[in-house]
C-alpha positions in Angstrom: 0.0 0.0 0.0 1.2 3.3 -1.0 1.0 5.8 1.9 2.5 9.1 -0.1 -0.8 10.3 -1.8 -1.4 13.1 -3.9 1.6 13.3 -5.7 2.3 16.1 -8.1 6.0 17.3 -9.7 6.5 21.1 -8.7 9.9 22.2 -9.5 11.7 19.1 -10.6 10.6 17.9 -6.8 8.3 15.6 -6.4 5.3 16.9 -3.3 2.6 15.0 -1.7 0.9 14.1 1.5 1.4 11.1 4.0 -0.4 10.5 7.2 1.6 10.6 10.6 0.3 8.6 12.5 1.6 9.7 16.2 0.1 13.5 15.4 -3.2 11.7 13.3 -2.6 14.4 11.0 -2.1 14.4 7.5 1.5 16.4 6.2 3.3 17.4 3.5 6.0 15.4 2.1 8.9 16.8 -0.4 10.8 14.3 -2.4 14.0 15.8 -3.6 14.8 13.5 -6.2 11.5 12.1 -8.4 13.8 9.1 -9.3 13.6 8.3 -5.3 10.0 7.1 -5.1 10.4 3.6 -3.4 12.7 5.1 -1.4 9.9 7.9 0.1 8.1 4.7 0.7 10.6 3.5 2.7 11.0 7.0 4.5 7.3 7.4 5.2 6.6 3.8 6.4 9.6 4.9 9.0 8.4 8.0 10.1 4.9 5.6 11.0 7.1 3.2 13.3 8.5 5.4 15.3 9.4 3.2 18.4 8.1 4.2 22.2 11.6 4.6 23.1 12.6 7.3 20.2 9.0 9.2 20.9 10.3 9.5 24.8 13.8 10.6 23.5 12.2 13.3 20.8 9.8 14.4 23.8 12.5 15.2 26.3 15.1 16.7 23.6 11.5 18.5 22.4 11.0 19.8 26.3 15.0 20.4 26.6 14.9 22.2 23.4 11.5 24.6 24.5 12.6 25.4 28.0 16.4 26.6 26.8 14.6 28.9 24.4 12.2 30.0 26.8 15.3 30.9 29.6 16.7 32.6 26.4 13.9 35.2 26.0 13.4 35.4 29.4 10.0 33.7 29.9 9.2 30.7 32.6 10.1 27.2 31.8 7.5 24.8 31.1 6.4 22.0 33.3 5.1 19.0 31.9 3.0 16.4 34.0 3.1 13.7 31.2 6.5 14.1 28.8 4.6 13.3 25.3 2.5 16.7 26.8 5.1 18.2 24.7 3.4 16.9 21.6 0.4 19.1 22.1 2.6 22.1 21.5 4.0 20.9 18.3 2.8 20.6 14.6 4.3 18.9 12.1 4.1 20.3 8.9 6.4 18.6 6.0 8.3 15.3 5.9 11.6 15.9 3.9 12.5 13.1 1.2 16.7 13.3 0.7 17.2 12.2 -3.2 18.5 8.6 -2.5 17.7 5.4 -3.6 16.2 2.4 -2.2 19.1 0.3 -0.5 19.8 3.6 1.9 18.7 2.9 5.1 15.4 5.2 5.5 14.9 8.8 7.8 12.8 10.9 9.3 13.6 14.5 8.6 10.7 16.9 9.6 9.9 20.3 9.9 7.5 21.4 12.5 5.9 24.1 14.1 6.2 24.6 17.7 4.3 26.8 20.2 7.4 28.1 21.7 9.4 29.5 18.7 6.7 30.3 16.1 9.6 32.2 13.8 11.8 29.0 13.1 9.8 26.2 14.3 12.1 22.8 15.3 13.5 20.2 13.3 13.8 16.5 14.0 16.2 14.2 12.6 16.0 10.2 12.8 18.3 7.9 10.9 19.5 4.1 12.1 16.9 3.9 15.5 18.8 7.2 16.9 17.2 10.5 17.3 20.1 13.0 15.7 18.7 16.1 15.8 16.1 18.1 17.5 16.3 22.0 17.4 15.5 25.3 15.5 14.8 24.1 11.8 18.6 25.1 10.2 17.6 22.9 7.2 20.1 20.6 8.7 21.2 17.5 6.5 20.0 14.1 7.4 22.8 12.3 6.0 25.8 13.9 8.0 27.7 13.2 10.8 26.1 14.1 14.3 28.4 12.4 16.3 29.9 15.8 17.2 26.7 17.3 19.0 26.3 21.2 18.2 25.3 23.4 21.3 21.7 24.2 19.6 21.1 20.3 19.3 18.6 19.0 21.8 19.2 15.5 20.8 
C-alpha cells in the first residue's frame, strides 16, 4: 500500500501528503529527487514506526529544546506532567525526502511548528533507530555526521 498520496512534480521535486500517525494528522511530504519514489516509501513507512523509546527521546530533547529557548527570552520554563504533553505544543508540517535510492537505510527528517518558537519552528532528525537532531529548523542535513553534537542540538 502506497501511503504518499497526492503526488504532483512542482519544480523538478516531487510533493505529496502522508499520514503521521503519532500527530493523526495528514502532512506534506517533499521528495528531492523524483527518481527516489520507493525510497519515500521507505521513508514514510519509518516515520509511521517510530518506536516508544525514540518518541520519549524526541519528547525530552522537544521539552529540553523549548525550556532553553524560553530561559533565552526570558519567559518561565515549562512543566510538563506527562512528557509526550510536549506533543500538544508541536505541529508537524512537511516530511523531507533526501534524493536517494532504495538500498539507503530510511529517515525521518521533519519540519515542524512549535508553540514556543513560532519564527523557526524545530527540526527533527532520525536515521539508524537514533534521534540526531532536535532544534531550531537550520535545514540541517539528514545524512551527516552528528556524532559531534552542536550546542543548539537538543538530541
Amino acid at each position: 500500500m502506497k501511503l504518499i498520496k497526492n503526488i504532483q512534480i512542482k519544480n523538478e521535486e516531487i510533493e505529496g501528503r502522508v499520514h503521521f500517525c503519532l500527530f493523526r494528522k495528514d502532512i506534506d511530504v517533499m521528495i528531492e529527487d523524483p527518481d527516489c519514489l520507493e525510497y519515500a516509501e521507505k521513508c514514510a513507512n519509518y516515520l509511521n514506526e517510530l518506536n516508544d523509546d525514540l518518541i520519549t527521546h524526541l519528547c525530552n530533547s522537544s521539552i529540553e529544546y523549548c525550556n532553553s529557548y524560553l530561559e533565552a527570552i526570558g519567559e518561565p520554563k515549562k512543566k510538563f506532567q506527562n512528557r509526550r504533553d510536549v506533543l500538544s505544543l508541536i505541529y508537524p508540517i512537511l516530511l523531507i525526502i533526501p534524493g536517494l535510492g532504495s538500498e539507503y537505510d530510511p529517515v525521518v527528517h521533519l519540519e515542524l511548528n512549535c508553540e514556543w518558537e513560532v519564527e523557526h519552528g524545530m527540526e527533527w532528525i532520525i536515521r539508524k533507530d537514533k534521534v540526531l537532531y532536535v532544534g531550531a529548523f537550520n535545514g540541517e542535513d539528514p545524512l551527516r555526521d552528528f556524532t559531534q553534537k552542536d550546542t543548539w542540538n537538543f538530541a
